[in-house]
FIKEKOL-634281 format. One line per field, with one value per residue (C-alpha): residue number from 1; x, y, z; chain. Coordinates in nm, 4 decimals, padded with zeros to 6 digits. Layout:
FIKEKOL-634281
pos = NUM | ...
u = X | ...
v = Y | ...
w = Z | ...
unit = A | ...
end
This chain:
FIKEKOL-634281
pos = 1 | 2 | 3 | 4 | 5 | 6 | 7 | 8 | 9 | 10 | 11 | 12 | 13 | 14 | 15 | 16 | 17 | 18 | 19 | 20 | 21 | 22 | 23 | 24 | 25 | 26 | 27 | 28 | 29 | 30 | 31 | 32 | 33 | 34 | 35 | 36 | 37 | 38 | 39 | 40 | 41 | 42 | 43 | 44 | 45 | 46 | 47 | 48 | 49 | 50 | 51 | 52 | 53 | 54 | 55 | 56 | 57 | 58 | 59 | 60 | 61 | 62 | 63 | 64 | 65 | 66 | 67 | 68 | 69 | 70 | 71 | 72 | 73 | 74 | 75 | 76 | 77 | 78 | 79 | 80 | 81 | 82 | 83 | 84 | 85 | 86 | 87 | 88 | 89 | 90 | 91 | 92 | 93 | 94 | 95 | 96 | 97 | 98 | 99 | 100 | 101 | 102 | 103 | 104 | 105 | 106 | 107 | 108 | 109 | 110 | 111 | 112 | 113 | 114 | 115 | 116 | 117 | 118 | 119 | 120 | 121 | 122 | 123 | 124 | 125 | 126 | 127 | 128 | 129 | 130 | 131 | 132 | 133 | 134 | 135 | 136 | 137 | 138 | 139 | 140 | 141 | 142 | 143 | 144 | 145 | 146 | 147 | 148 | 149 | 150 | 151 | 152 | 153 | 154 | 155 | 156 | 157 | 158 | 159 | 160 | 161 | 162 | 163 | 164 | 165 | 166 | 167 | 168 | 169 | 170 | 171 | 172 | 173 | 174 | 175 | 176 | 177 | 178 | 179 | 180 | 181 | 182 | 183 | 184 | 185 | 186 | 187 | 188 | 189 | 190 | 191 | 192 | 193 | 194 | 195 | 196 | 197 | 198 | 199 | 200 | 201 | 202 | 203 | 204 | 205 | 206 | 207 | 208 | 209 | 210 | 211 | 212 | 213 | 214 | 215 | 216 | 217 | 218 | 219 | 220 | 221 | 222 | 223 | 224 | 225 | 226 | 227 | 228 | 229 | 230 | 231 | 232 | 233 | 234 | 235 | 236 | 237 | 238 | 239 | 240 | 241 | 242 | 243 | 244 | 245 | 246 | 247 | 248 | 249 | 250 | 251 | 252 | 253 | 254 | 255 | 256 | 257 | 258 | 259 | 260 | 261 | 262 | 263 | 264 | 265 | 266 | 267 | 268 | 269 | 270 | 271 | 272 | 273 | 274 | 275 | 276 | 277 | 278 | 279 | 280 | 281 | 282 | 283 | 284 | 285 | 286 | 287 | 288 | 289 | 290 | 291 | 292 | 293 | 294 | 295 | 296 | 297 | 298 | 299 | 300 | 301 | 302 | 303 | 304 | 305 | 306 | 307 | 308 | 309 | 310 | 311 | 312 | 313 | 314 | 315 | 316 | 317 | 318
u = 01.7493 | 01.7830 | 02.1282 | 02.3351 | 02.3605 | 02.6434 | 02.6982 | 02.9769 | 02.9863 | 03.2588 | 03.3759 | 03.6200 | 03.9433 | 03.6667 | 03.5307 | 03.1879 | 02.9347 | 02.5780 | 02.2319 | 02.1325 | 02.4749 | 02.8601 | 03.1231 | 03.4549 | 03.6850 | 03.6169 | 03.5725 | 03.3006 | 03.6286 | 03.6769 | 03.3073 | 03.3253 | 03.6807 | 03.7084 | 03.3354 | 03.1129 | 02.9105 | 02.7625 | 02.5570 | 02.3520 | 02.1007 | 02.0112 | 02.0048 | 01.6063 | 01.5477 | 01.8541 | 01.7831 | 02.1436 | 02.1677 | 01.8080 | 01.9956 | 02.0502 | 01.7080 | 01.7876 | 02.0249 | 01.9756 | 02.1060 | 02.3339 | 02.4461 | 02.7923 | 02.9569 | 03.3085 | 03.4374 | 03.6365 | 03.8168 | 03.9235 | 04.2536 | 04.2723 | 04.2079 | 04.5333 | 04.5378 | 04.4096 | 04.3818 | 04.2048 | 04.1526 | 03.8992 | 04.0848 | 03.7803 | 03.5052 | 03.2321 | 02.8869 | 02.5267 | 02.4804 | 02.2181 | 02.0126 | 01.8921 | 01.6953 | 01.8387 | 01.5821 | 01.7485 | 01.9496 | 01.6577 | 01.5229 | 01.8242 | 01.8413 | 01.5416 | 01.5133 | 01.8757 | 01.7195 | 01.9399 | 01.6595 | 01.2838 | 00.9857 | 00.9210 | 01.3056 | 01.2850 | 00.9427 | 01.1106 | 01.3950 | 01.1941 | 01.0220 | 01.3221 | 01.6531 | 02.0145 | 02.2516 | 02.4057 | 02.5222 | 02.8515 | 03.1096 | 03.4138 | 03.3505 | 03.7457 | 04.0351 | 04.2203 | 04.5998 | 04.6755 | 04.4678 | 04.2559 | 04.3558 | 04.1647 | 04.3950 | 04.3483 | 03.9707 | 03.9591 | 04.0878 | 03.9339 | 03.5767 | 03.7313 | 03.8411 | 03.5057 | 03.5798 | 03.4205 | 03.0690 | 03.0400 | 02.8930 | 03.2023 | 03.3282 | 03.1552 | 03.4749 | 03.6475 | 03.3691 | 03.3265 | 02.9610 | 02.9159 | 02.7956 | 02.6423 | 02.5319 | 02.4418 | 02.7129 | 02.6824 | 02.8072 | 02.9949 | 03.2368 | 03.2217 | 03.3604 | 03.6280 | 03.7588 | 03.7651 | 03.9401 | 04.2049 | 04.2619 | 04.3880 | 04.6842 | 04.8076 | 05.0466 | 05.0523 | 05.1426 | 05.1646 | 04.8653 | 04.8493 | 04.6315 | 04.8221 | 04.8557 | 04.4996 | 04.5477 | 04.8224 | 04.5847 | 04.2991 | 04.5311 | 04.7120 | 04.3342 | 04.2210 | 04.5382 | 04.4798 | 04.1496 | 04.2016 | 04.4552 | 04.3639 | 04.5018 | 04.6392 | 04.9220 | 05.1442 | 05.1573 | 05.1171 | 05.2530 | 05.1259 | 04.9044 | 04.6137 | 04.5562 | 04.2049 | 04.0891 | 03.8608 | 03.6403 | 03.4161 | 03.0411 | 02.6726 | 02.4875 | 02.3158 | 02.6403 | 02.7007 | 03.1224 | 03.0988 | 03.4803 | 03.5899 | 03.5189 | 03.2786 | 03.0283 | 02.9375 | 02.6759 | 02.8288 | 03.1835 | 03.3000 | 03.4194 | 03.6505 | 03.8783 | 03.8824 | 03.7268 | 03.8231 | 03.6705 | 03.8225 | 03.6153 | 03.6351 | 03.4234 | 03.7297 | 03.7071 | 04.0157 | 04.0378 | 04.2791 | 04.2999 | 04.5614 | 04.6983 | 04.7028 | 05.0436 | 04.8664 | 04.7124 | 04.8530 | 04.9509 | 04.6740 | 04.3998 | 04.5440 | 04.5480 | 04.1879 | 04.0041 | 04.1223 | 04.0237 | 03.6955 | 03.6527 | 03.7943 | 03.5491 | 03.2178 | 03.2757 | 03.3573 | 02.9801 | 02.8264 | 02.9621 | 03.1979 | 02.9645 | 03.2427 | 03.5043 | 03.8728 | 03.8736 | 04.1865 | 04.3481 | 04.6121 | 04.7039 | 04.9473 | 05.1272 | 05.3548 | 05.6312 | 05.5752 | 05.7134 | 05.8197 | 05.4968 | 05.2985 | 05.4495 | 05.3898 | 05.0508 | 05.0098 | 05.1549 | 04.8702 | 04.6336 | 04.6655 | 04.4774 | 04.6271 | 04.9642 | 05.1641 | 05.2726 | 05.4411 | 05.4750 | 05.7158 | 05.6212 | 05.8439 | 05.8457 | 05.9107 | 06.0219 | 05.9334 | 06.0797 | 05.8083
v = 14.2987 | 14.3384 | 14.4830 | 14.1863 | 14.3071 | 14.2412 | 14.1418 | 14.1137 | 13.8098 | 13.7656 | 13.4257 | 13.3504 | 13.0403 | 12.9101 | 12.5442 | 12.5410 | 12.5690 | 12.5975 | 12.5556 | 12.2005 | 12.0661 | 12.0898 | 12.0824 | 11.9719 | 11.9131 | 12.2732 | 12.6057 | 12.8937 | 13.0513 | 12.6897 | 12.6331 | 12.9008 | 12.8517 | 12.5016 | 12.3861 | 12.6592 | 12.7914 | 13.0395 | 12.8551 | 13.1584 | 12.9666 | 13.2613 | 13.5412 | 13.5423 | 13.5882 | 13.8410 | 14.2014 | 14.2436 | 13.9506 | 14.0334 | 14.0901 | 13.7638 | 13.7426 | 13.9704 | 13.7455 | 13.5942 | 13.3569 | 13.5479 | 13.8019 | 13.8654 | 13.7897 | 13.9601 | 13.7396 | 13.9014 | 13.6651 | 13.7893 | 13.7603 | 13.4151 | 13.2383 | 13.0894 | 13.0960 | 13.4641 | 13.6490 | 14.0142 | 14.0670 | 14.0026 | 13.7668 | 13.6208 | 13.6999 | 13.4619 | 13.4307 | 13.2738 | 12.9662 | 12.8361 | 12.9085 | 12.5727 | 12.4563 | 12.2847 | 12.0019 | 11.7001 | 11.8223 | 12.0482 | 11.6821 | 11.4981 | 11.7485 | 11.7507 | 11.3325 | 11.3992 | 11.6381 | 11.8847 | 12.1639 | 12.1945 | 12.1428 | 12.5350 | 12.5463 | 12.3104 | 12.4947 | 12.8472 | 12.6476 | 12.5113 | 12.8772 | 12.9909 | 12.8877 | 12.9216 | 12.8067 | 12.9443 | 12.7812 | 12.9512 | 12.9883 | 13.1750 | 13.4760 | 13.6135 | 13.5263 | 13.8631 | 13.9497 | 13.9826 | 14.0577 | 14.3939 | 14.3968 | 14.5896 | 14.9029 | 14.9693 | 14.9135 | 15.1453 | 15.4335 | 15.3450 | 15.4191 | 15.7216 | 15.8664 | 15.7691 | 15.5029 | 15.2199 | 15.2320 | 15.2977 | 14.9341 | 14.7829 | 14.9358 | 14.5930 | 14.3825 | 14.2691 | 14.4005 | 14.1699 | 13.9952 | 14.0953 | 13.8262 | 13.9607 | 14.2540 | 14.4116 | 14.6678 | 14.8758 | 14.7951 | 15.0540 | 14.8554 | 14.5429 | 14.7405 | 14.9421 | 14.6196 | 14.4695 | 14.7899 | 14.7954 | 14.3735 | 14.4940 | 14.6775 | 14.4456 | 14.1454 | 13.8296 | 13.6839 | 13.3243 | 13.1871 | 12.8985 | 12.7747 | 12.5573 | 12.2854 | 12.2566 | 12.2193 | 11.9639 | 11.7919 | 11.7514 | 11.6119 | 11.3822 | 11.2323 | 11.1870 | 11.0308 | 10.7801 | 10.7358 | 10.6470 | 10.3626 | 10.0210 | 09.9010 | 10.0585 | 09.7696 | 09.9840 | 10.2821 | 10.1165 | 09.8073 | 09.3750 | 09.4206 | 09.6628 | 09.4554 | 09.4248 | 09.7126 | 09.9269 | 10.2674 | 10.2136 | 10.1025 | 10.1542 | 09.8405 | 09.9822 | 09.9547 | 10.3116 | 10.4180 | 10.6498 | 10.6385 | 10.9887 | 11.2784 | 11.0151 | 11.2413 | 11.1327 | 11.3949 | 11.4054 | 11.4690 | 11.5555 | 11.4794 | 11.1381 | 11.1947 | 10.8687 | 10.5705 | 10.1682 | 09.8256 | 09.4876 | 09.1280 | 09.0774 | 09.3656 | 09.5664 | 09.9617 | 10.1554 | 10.5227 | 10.7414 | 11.0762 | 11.3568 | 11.6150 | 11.9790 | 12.1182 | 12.4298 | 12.1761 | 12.1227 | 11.7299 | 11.7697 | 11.8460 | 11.6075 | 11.2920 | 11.4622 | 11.4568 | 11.0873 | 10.9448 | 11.1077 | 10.9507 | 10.6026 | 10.5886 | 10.7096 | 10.3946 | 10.1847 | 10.2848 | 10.3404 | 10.0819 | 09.8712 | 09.5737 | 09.4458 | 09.4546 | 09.6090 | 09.9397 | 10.1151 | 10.4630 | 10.5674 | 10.9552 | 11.0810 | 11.4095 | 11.5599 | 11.6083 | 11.4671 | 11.6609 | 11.5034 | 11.5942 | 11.4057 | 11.0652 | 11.0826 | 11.1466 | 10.8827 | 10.6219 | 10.6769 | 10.5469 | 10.1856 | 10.1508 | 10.4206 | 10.4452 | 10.7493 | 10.7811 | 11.0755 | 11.1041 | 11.3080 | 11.5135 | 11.4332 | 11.5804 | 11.4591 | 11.6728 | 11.5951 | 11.8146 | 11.8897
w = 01.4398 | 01.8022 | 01.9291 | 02.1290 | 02.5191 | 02.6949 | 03.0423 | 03.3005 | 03.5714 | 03.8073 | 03.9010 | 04.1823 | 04.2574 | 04.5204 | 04.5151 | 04.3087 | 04.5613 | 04.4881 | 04.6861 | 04.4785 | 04.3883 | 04.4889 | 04.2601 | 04.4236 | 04.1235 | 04.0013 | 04.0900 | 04.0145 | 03.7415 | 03.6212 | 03.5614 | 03.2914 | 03.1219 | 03.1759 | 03.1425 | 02.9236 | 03.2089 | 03.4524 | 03.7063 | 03.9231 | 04.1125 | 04.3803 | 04.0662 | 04.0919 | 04.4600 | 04.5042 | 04.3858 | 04.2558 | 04.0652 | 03.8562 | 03.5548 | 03.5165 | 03.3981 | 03.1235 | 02.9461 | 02.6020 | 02.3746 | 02.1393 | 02.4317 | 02.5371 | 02.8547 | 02.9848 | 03.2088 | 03.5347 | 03.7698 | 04.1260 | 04.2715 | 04.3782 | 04.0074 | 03.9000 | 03.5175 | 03.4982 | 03.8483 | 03.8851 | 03.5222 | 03.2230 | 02.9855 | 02.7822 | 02.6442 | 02.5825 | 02.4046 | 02.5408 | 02.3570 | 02.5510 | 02.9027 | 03.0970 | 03.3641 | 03.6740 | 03.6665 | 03.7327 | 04.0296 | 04.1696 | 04.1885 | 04.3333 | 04.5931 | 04.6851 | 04.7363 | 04.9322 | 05.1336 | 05.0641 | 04.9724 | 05.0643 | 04.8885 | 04.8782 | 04.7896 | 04.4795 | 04.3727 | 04.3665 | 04.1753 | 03.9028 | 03.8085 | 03.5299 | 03.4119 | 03.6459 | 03.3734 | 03.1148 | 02.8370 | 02.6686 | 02.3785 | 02.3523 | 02.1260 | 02.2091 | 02.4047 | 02.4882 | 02.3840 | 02.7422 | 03.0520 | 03.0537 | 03.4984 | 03.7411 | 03.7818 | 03.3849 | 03.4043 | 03.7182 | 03.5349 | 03.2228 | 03.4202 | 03.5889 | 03.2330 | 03.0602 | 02.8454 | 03.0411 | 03.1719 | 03.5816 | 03.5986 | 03.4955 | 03.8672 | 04.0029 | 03.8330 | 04.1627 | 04.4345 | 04.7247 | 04.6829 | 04.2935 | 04.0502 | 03.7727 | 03.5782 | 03.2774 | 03.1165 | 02.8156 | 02.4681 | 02.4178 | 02.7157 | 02.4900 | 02.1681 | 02.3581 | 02.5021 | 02.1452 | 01.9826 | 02.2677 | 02.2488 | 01.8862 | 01.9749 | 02.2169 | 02.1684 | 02.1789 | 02.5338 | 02.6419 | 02.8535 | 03.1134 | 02.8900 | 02.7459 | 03.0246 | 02.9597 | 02.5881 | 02.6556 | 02.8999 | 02.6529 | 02.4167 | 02.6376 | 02.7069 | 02.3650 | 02.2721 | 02.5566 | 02.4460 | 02.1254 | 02.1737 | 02.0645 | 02.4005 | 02.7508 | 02.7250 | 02.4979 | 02.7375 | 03.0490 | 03.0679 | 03.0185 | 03.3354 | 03.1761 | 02.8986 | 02.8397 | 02.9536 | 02.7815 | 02.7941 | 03.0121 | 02.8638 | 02.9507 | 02.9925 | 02.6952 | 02.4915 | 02.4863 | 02.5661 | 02.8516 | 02.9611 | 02.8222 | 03.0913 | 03.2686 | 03.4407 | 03.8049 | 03.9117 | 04.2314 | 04.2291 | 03.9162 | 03.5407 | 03.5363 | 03.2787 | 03.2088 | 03.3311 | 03.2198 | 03.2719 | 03.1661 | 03.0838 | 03.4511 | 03.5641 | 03.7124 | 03.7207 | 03.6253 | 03.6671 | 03.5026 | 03.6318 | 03.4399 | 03.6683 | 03.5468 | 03.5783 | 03.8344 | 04.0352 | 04.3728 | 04.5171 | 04.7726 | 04.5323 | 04.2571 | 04.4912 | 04.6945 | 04.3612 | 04.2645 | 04.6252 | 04.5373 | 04.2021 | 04.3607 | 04.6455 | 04.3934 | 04.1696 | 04.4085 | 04.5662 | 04.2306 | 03.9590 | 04.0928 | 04.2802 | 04.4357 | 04.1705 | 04.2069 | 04.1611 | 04.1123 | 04.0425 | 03.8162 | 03.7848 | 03.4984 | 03.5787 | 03.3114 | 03.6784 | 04.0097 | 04.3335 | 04.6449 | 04.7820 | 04.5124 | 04.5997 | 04.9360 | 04.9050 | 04.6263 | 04.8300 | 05.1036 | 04.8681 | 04.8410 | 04.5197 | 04.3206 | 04.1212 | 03.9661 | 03.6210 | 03.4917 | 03.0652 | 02.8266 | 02.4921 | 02.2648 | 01.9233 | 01.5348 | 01.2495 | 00.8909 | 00.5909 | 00.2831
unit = A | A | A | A | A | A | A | A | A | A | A | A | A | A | A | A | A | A | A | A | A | A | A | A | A | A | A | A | A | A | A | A | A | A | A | A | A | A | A | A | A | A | A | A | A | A | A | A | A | A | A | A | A | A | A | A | A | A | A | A | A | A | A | A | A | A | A | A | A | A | A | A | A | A | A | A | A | A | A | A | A | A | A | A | A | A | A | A | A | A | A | A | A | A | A | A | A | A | A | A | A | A | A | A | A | A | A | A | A | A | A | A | A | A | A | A | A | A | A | A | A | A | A | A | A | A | A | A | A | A | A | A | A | A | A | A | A | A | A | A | A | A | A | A | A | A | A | A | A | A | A | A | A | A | A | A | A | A | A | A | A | A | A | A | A | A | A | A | A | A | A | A | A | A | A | A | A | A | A | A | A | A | A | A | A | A | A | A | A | A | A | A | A | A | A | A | A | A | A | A | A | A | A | A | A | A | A | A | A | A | A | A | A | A | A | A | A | A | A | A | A | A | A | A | A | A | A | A | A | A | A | A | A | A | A | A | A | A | A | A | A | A | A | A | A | A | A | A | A | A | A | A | A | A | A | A | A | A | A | A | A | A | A | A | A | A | A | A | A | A | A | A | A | A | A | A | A | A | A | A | A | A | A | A | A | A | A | A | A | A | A | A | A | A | A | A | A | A | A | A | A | A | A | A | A | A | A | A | A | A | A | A | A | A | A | A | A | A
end
């Protein structure tokens, strides 16, 4: 049986920018906690990316983030494995008719995979940081390629799996510590418990009755994490007898006002192009706390309205 290989990528806080598509509601860190990929579309035509190439399903992948990630900065914190590698097609295509790449462009595109598909294998104690891996190559224990983890211009690279095991035998004597995580978690709870009401009346008052996840003229529910191609997951998206589009949009507790209310406009102003043929279309974003700053900005956006929600919690003895 073939030994795994493992690989490190870095991934930074920027906006997901890449040469077919843009990504404005994530960026290049989120794409691989928060979404389950590595998107290298450049790895094949730049000579330091080429081990890209190398990558298999079954492989691990450590996982550094640089300085300006929020939930885990300058540090490897998971560790994930290849479940998949995929082809670009539709969106070589898209950018192509956009003319957003050339012919010769889309042709280099189409010649191997840029996408990696991936799991979490492990989710670190705590975060193995950058001075600890520094000295850890210094001292031998670490292999000199795991030197690229927070150098300016690195993406990718293979490592040696001897860096893989020492990482898993030191993750075992560490503790337990809390991770941001868990606004995440709370999020993707807070959205399937939406989602799974019989009606938005209960939660949200007499004037959303009616409304449900949003359907395919086909009949199939596309509502939960509605995918626009353009600018982004909708967490969810609503429609009522009338035709009229509601969005619902739940604020991460990291996120800042700016980029809360920026990603909703964004949603707002893709159905209204794409879906809503000249139905109402309005916003509603849920944030577990809203600052000053986040009802100012809500309140420039005529068709949008903040709600803010409490946990609340129920004992039962056995």
């Amino acid at each position: 049986m073939e030994q795994k290989r493992v690989f490190l990528i870095q991934s930074s806080g920027k906006p997901a920018q890449h040469i077919t598509v843009e990504f404005p509601d994530r960026t290049h860190a989120d794409e691989v906690s928060k979404h389950g990929y590595y998107r290298n579309e450049a790895w094949d035509i730049k000579a330091r990316d080429q081990d890209f190439g190398k990558c298999r399903v079954g492989d691990y992948v450590l996982h550094y983030c640089t300085g300006d990630v929020e939930d885990c900065p300058a540090q490897i914190k998971y560790i994930y494995e290849i479940a998949a590698i995929e082809k670009i097609e539709s969106d070589i295509d898209n950018a192509l008719k956009n003319g957003k790449i050339s012919k010769e462009q889309a042709d280099q595109l189409r010649k191997n995979p840029h996408v990696l598909k991936l799991k979490l294998h492990v989710a670190l104690n705590r975060g193995l940081e950058l001075a600890q891996i520094r000295k850890w190559v210094e001292e031998g224990k670490l292999s000199p390629a795991m030197n690229n983890c927070g150098k300016l211009g690195f993406n990718i690279c293979e490592v040696d799996i001897k860096d893989y095991e020492t990482i898993i035998e030191w993750n075992k004597t560490q503790p337990l510590t809390p991770t941001t995580q868990l606004s995440a978690l709370l999020e993707e709870d807070l959205r399937r418990y939406i989602a799974n009401l019989p009606s938005l009346e209960a939660v949200l008052g007499s004037e959303y009755k009616g409304y449900r996840l949003y359907r395919e003229p086909d009949g199939q529910i596309t509502g939960e994490l509605y995918d626009t191609k353009v600018v982004g997951q909708i967490d969810l998206l609503y429609q009522n007898e009338n035709g009229d589009l509601l969005i619902i949009e739940l604020k991460r507790t990291e996120d800042t006002s700016d980029k809360a209310v920026g990603q909703i406009a964004r949603y707002i102003g893709w159905v209204q192009e794409n879906l809503a043929r000249g139905k109402k279309v309005e916003g509603l974003l849920i944030a577990r706390s809203a600052s000053e700053e986040l009802k100012y900005a809500v309140k420039a956006l005529k068709n949008c309205k903040l709600f803010t929600y409490e946990i609340q919690f129920k004992f039962t003895p056995i």
